[in-house]
C-alpha positions as CSV (number, residue, x, y, z in Angstrom):
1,X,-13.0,4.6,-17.5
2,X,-9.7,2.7,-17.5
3,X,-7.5,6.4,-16.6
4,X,-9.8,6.8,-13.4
5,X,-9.3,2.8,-12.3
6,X,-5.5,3.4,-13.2
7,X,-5.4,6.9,-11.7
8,X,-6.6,5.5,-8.5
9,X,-4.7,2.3,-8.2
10,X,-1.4,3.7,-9.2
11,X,-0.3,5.2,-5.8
12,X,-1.9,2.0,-4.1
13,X,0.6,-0.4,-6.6
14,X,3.6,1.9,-6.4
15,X,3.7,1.8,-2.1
16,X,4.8,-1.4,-1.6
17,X,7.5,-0.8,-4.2
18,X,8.8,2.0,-2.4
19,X,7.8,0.1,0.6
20,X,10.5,-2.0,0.0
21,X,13.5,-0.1,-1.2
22,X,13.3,2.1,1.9
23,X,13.5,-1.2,4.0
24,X,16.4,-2.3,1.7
25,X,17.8,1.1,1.8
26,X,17.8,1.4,6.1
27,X,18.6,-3.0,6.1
28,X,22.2,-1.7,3.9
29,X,22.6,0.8,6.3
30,X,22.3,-1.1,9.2
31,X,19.6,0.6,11.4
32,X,17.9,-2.2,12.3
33,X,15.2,0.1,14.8
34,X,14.0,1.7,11.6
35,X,13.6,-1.5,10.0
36,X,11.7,-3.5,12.7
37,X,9.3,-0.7,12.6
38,X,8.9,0.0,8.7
39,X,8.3,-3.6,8.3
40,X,5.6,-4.1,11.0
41,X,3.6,-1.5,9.6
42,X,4.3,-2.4,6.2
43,X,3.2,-6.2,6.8
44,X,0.2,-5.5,9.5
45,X,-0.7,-3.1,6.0
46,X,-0.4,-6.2,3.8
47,X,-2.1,-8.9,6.2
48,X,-4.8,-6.5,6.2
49,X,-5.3,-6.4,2.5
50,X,-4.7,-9.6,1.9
51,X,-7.7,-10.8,4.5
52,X,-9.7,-8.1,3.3
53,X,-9.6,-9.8,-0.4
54,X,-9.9,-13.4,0.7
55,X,-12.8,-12.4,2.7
56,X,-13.8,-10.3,-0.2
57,X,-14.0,-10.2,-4.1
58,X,-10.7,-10.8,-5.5
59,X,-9.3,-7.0,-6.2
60,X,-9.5,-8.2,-9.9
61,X,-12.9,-9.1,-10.2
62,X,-13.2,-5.8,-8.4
63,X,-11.5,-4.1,-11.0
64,X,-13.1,-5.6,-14.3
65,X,-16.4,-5.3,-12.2
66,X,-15.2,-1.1,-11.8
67,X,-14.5,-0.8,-15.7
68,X,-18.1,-2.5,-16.8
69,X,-19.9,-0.6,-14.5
70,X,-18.4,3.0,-15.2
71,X,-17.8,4.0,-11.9
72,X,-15.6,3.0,-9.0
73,X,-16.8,0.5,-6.8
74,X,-18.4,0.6,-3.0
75,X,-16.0,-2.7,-2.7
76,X,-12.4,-1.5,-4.3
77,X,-13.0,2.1,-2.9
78,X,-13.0,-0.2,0.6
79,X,-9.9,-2.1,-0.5
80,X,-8.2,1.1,-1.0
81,X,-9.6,3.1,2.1
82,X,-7.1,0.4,4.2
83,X,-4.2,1.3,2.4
84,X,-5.1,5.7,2.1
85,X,-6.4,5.0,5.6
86,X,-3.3,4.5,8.5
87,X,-0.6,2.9,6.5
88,X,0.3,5.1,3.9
89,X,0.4,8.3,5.8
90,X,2.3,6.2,8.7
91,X,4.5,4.9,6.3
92,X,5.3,8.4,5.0
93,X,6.2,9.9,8.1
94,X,8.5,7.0,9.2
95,X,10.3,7.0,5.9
96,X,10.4,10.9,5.7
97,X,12.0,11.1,9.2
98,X,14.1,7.8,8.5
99,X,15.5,9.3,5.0
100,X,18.2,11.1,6.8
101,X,19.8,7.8,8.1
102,X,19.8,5.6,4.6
103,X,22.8,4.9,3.1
C-alpha cells in the first residue's frame, strides 16, 4: 500500500535534508575537518544513488511499479539497501560525534 512505500522512503527522503543542515550547521561553525568528511560521504552516498538509478529504473517508475504490484520491489528495496547500507549509519556516527562542535 501507499503507508508501506511512504513508511519506507521517508527516512531515505529525510537524510539528505538533515544531511545538509549538519553540513551547514559545522560550515557556520567553522570546522572545516568535519565538513570535508561529512560531505565526502554524503556525496560518494549520492553518486552512488544517482548511478544506481541511471543504470536502473528511475526510482519513480520504481515506485508506481511498488504501489500496482502490492508489495515492495526486488529493485527499490536495492535502491534503498545503498542508502540503509554504509552511508546512513556512517553518517550518523559522524554527525552524532560532530554535534558537540556545531554552532
Amino acid at each position: 500500500t501507499m503507508w508501506d512505500v511512504a513508511k519506507i522512503m521517508g527516512p531515505a527522503s529525510v537524510d539528505p535534508v538533515s544531511d545538509a543542515i549538519t553540513i551547514w550547521s559545522l560550515l557556520i561553525g567553522r570546522h572545516s575537518w568535519f565538513v570535508r568528511v561529512l560531505t565526502m560521504i554524503v556525496s560518494s552516498s549520492t553518486i552512488t544513488q544517482v548511478i544506481y538509478c541511471f543504470n536502473h529504473r528511475p526510482l519513480i517508475s520504481s515506485i508506481r511499479k511498488t504501489l500496482q504490484a502490492g508489495f515492495i520491489r526486488e529493485d527499490l528495496l536495492a535502491y534503498l539497501k545503498v542508502e540503509r547500507g554504509w552511508e546512513a549509519p556512517l553518517s550518523l556516527a559522524f554527525t552524532a560525534y560532530s554535534f558537540p562542535f556545531q554552532v
